[in-house]
DRENDO-1510 file (C-alpha; in Angstrom, 1 decimal, always signed):
<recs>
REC; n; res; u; v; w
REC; 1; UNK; +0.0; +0.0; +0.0 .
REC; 2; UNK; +1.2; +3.8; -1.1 .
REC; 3; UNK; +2.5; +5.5; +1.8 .
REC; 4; UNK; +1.5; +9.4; +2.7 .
REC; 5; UNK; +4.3; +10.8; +1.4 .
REC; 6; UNK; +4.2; +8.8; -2.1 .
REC; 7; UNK; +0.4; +10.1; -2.3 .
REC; 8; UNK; +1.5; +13.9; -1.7 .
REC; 9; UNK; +4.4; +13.1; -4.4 .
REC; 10; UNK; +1.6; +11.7; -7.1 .
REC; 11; UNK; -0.7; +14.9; -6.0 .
REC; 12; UNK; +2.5; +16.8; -6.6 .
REC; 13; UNK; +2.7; +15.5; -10.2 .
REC; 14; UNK; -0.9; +15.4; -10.8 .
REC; 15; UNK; -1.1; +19.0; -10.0 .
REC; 16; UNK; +1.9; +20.2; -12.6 .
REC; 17; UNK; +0.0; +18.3; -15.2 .
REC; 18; UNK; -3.0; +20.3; -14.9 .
REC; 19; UNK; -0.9; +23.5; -14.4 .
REC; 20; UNK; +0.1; +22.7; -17.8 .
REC; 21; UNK; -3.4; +21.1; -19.2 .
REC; 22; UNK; -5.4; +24.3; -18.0 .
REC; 23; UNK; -2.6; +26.7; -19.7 .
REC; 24; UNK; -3.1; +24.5; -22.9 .
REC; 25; UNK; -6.8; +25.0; -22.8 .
REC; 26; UNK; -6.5; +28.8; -22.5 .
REC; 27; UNK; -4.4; +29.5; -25.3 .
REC; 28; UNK; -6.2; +27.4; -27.3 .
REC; 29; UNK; -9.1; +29.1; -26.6 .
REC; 30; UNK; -7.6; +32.0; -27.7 .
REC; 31; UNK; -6.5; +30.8; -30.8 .
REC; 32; UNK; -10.3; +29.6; -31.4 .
REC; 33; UNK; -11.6; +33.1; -31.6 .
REC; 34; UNK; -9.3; +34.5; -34.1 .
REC; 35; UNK; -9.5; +31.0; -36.4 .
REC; 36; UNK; -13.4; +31.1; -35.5 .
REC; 37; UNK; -13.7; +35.1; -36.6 .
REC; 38; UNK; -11.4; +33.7; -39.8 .
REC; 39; UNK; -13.8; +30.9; -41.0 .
REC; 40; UNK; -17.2; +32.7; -40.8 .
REC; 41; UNK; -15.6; +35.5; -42.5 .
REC; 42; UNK; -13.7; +33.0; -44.9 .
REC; 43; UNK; -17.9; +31.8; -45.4 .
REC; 44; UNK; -19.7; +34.4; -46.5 .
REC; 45; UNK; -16.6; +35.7; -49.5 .
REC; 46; UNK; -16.7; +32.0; -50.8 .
REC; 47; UNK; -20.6; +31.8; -51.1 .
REC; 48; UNK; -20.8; +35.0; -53.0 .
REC; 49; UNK; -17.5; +33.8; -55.1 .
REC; 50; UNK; -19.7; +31.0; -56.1 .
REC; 51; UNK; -22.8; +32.8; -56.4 .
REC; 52; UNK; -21.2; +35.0; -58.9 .
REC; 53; UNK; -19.5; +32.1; -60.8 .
REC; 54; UNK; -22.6; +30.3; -61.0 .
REC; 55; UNK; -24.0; +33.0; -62.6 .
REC; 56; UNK; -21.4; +33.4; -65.6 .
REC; 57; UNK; -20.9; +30.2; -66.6 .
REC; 58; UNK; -24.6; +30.0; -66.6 .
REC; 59; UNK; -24.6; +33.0; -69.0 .
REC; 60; UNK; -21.8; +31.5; -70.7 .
REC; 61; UNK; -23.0; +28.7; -72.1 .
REC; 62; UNK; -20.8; +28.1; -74.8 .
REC; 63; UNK; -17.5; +28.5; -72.9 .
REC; 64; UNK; -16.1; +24.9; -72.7 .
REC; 65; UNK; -13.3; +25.9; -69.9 .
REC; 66; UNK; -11.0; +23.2; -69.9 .
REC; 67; UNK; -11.6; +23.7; -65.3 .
REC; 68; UNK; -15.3; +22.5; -66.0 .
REC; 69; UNK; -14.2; +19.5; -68.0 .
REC; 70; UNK; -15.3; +16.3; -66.1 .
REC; 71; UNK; -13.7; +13.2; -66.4 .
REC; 72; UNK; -13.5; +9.6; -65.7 .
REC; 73; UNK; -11.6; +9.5; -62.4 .
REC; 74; UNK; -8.7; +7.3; -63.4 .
REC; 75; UNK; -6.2; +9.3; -61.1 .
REC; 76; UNK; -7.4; +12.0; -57.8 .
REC; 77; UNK; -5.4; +14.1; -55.9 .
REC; 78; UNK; -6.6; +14.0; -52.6 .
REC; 79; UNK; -5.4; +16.6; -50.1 .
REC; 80; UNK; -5.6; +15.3; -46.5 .
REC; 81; UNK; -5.3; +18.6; -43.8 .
REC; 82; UNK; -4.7; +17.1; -40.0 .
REC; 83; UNK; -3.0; +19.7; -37.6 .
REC; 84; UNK; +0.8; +19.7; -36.8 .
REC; 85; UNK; +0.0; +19.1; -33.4 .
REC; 86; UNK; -1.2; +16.4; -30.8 .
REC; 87; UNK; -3.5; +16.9; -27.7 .
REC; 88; UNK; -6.5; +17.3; -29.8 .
REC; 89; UNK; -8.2; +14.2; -29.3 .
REC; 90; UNK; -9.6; +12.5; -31.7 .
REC; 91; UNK; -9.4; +15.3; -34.3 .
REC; 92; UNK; -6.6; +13.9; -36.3 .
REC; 93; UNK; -7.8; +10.3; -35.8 .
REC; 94; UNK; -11.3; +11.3; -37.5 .
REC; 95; UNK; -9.0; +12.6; -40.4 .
REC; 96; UNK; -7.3; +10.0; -41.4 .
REC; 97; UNK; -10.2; +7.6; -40.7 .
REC; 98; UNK; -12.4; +9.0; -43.2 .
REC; 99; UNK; -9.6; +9.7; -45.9 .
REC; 100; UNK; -8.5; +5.8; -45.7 .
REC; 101; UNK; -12.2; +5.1; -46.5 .
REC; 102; UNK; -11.7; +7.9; -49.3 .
REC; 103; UNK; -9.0; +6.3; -50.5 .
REC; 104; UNK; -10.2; +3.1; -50.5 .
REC; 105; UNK; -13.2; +4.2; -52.5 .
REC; 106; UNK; -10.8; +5.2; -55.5 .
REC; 107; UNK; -8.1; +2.7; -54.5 .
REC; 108; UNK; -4.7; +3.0; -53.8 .
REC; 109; UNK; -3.1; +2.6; -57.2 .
REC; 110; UNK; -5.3; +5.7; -58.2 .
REC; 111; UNK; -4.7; +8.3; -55.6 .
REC; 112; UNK; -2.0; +10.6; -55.6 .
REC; 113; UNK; -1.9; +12.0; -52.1 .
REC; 114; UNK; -1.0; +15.3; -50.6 .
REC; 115; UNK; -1.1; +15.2; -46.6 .
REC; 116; UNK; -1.1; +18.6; -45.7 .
REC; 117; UNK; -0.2; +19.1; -41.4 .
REC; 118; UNK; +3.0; +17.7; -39.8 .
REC; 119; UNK; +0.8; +15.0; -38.2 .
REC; 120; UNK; -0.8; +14.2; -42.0 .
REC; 121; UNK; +3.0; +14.0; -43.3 .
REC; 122; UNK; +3.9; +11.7; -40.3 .
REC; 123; UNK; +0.5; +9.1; -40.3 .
REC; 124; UNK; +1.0; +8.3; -44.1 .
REC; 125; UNK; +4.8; +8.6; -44.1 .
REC; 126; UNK; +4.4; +5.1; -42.2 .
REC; 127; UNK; +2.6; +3.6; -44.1 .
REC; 128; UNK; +4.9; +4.0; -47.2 .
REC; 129; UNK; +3.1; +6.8; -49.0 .
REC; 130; UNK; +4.9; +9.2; -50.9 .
REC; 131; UNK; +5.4; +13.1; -49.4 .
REC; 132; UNK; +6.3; +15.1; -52.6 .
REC; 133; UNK; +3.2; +16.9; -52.6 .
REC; 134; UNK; +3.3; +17.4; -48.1 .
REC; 135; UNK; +2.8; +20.6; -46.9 .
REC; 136; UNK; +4.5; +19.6; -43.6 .
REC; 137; UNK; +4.0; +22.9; -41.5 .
REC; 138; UNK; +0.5; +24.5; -41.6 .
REC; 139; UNK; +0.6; +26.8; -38.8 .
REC; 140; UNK; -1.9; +28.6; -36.7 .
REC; 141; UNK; -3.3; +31.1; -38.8 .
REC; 142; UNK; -4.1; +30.3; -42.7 .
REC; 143; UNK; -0.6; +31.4; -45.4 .
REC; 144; UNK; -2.1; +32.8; -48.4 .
REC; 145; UNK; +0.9; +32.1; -50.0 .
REC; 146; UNK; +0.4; +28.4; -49.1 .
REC; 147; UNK; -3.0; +28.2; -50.1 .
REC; 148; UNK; -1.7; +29.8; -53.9 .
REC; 149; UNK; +0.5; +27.2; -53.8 .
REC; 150; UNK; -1.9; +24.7; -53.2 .
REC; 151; UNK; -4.4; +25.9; -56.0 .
REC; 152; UNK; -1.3; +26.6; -58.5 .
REC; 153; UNK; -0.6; +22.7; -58.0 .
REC; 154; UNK; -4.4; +21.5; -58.2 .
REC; 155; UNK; -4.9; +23.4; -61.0 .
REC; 156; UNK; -1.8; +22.8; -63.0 .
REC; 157; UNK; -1.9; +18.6; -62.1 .
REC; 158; UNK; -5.2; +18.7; -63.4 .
REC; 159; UNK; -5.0; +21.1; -67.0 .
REC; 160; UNK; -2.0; +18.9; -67.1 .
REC; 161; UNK; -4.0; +15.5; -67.1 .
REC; 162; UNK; -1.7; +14.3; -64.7 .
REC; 163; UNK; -4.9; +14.2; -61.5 .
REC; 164; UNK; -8.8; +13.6; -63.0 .
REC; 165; UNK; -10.4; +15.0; -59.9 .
REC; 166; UNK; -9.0; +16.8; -57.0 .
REC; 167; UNK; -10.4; +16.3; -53.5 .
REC; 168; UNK; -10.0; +18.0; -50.0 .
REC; 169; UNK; -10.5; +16.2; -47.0 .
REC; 170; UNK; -10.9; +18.4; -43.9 .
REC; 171; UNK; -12.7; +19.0; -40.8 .
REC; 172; UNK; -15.3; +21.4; -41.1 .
REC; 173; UNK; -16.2; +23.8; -37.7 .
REC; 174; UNK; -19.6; +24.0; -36.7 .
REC; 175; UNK; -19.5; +25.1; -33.8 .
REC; 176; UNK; -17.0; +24.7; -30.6 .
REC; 177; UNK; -18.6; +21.4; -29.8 .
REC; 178; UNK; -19.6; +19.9; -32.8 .
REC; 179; UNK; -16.9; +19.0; -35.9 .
REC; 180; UNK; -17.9; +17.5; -39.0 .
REC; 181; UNK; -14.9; +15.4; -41.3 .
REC; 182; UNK; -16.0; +16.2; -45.0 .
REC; 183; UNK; -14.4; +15.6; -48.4 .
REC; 184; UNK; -14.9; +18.7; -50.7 .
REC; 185; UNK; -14.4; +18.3; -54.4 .
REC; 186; UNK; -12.0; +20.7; -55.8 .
REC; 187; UNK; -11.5; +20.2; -59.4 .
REC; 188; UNK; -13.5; +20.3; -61.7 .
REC; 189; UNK; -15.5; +23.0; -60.6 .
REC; 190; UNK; -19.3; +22.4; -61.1 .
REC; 191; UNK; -21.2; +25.5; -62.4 .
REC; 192; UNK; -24.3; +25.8; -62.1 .
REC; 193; UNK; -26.7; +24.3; -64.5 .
REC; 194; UNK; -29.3; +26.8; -65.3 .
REC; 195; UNK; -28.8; +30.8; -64.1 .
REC; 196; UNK; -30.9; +32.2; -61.2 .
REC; 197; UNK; -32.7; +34.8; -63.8 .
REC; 198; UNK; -32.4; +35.2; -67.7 .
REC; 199; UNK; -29.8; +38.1; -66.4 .
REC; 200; UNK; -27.7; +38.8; -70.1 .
REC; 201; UNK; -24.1; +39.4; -69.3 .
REC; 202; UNK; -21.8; +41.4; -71.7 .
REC; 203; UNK; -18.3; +39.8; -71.5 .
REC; 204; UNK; -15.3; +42.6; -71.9 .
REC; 205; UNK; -12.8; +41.4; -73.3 .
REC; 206; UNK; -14.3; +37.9; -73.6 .
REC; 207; UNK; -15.2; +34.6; -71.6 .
REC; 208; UNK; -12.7; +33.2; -71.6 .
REC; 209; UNK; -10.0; +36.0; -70.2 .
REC; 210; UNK; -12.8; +36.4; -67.1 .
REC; 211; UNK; -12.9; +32.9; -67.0 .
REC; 212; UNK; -8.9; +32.4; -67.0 .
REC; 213; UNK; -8.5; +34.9; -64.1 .
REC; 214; UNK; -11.8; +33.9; -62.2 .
REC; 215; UNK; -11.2; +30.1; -61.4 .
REC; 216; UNK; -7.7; +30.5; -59.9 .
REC; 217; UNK; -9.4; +32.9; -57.1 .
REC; 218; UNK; -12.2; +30.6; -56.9 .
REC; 219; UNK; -9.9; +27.7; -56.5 .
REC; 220; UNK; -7.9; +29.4; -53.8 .
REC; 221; UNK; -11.1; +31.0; -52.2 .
REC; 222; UNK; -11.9; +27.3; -51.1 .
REC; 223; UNK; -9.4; +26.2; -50.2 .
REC; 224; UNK; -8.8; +29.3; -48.2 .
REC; 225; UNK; -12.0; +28.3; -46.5 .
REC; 226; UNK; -11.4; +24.7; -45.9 .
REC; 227; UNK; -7.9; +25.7; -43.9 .
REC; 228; UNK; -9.9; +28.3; -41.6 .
REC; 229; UNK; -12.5; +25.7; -41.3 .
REC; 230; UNK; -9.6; +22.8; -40.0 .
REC; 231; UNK; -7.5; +25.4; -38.2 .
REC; 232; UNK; -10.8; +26.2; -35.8 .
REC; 233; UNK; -12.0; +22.9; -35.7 .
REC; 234; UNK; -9.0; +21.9; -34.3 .
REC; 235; UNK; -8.1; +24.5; -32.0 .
REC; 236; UNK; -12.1; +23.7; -30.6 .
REC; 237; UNK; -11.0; +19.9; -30.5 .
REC; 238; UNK; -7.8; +20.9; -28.3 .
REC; 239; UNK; -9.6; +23.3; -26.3 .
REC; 240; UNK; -12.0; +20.5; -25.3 .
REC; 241; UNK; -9.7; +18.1; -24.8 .
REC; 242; UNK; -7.0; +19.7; -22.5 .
REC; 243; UNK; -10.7; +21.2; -20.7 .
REC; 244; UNK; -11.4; +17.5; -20.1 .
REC; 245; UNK; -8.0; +16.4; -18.9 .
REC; 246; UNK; -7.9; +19.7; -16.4 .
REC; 247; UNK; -11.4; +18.2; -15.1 .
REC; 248; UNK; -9.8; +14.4; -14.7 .
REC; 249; UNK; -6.7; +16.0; -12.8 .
REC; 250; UNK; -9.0; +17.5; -10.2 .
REC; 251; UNK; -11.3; +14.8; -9.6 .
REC; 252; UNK; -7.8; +12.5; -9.4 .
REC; 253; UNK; -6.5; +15.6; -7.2 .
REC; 254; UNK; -9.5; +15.3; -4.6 .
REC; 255; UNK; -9.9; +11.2; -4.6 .
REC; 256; UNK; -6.2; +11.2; -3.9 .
REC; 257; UNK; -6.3; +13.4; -1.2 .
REC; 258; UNK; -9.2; +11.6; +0.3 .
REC; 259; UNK; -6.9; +8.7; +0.5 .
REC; 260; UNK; -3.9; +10.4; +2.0 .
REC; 261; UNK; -6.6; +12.0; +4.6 .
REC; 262; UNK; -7.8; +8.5; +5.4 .
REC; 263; UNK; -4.4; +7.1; +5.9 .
REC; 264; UNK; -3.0; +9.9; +7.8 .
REC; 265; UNK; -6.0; +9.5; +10.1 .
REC; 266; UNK; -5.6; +6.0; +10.2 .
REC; 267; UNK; -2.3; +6.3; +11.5 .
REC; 268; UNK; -2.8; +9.2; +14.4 .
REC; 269; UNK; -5.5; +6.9; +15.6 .
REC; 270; UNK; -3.0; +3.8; +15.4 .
REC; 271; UNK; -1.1; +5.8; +17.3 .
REC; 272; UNK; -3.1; +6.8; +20.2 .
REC; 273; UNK; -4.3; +3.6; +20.0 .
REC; 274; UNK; -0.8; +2.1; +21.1 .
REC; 275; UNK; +0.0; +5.5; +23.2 .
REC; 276; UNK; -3.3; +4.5; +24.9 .
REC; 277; UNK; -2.4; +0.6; +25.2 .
REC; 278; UNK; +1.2; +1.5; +26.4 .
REC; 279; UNK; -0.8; +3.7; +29.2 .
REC; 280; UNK; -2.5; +1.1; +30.6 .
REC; 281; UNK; +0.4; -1.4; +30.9 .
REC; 282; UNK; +2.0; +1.0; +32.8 .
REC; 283; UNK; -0.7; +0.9; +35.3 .
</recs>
């Protein structure tokens, strides 16, 4: 049986941990409310982004953009975004569980992947995929020059004919309790079929040349949104999980020193009790 002292040496330990679990849970609440503020703002820009090219390629019917083309799915890009770091519970885990059933869906011979998040580059990295595409460091707050990088590639892999579809899996904030792992389709973009109105739309210089400069933003628009969207999701996710292990410390905090109460009582009253018995030998 644990002595008192070894029980005020665990307490000891026990209470560092959740100096240190209830520090983690503040700062990542702080992070939450800048990457929250981020993805709603990220929201509303992207839904009026696609309003507007839903619109136009409606109205430009006869535009056969080679970004519209759909294809059979021989080869997909599929960009997987985790987080760089742990202590988020099952954030990551929920990740990578839905991209393997992604994956599997298209099979392995047929995806090209792209983990994006040092803990995305690390999960497939053992299990022999190949990293050239890895964005290995995401951050805490979303790189626009990343996220052009990220389009640039998409877009060029596909025109290219190298990738027949690209896909983003991610983890989509709802709010600071609820998550949601979804797979986005990227490329090809899907206008819409038919235009909200019979709106006529005069196209200066052309189409095409509004077309050429309008997709790229598009592309990185979305994107843009799904990073916000992980980055919050998983600061939430951390925020919650340190919050639970601060709330485990103090419950193993008070039942521990319930027990060293117990057995420091038990031994002053084994004490007295032989104090006591030695008394009344002596008489």
């Amino acid at each position: 049986m644990a002595t008192v002292k070894q029980i005020r040496r665990r307490i000891r330990s026990v209470q560092s941990t959740r100096q240190i679990t209830k520090a983690m849970e503040m700062v990542a609440a702080a992070k939450l409310r800048k990457a929250q503020a981020r993805a709603e703002a990220a929201r509303p820009y992207a839904a009026q982004m696609a309003a507007v090219l839903a619109n136009l390629s409606a109205a430009a019917r006869t535009l056969a953009h080679p970004l519209f083309q759909e294809r059979a799915a021989r080869r997909v890009l599929v960009a997987v975004v985790a987080s760089d770091k742990g202590l988020c519970g099952s954030f990551n885990t929920n990740v990578f569980r839905r991209a393997e059933e992604h994956i599997a869906a298209i099979g392995r011979e047929n995806t090209v992947l792209a983990p994006v998040g040092r803990r995305a580059c690390s999960y497939f990295g053992r299990r022999q995929w190949g990293l050239e595409r890895a964005v290995r460091k995401l951050g805490d707050t979303v790189d626009l020059n990343m996220v052009r990088t990220l389009g640039r590639s998409a877009v060029d892999m596909f025109l290219s004919g190298e990738v027949d579809r690209v896909d983003f899996v991610h983890t989509r904030f709802i709010t600071t309790a609820r998550r949601q792992v979804e797979v986005v389709p990227l490329v090809p973009i899907q206008p819409a079929a038919e235009a909200a109105g019979e709106t006529a739309y005069i196209f200066e210089p052309d189409a095409e040349t509004i077309f050429n400069d309008l997709l790229p933003r598009f592309i990185d628009t979305r994107i843009l949104s799904v990073l916000a969207d992980s980055l919050a999701a998983e600061f939430s996710a951390r925020m919650l999980a340190m919050g639970n292990a601060t709330q485990n410390a103090d419950e193993m905090i008070a039942a521990l020193t319930l027990k060293a109460n117990k057995l420091r009582q038990a031994a002053i009253t084994r004490e007295l009790s032989e104090i006591v018995g030695g008394a009344a030998v002596l008489e």
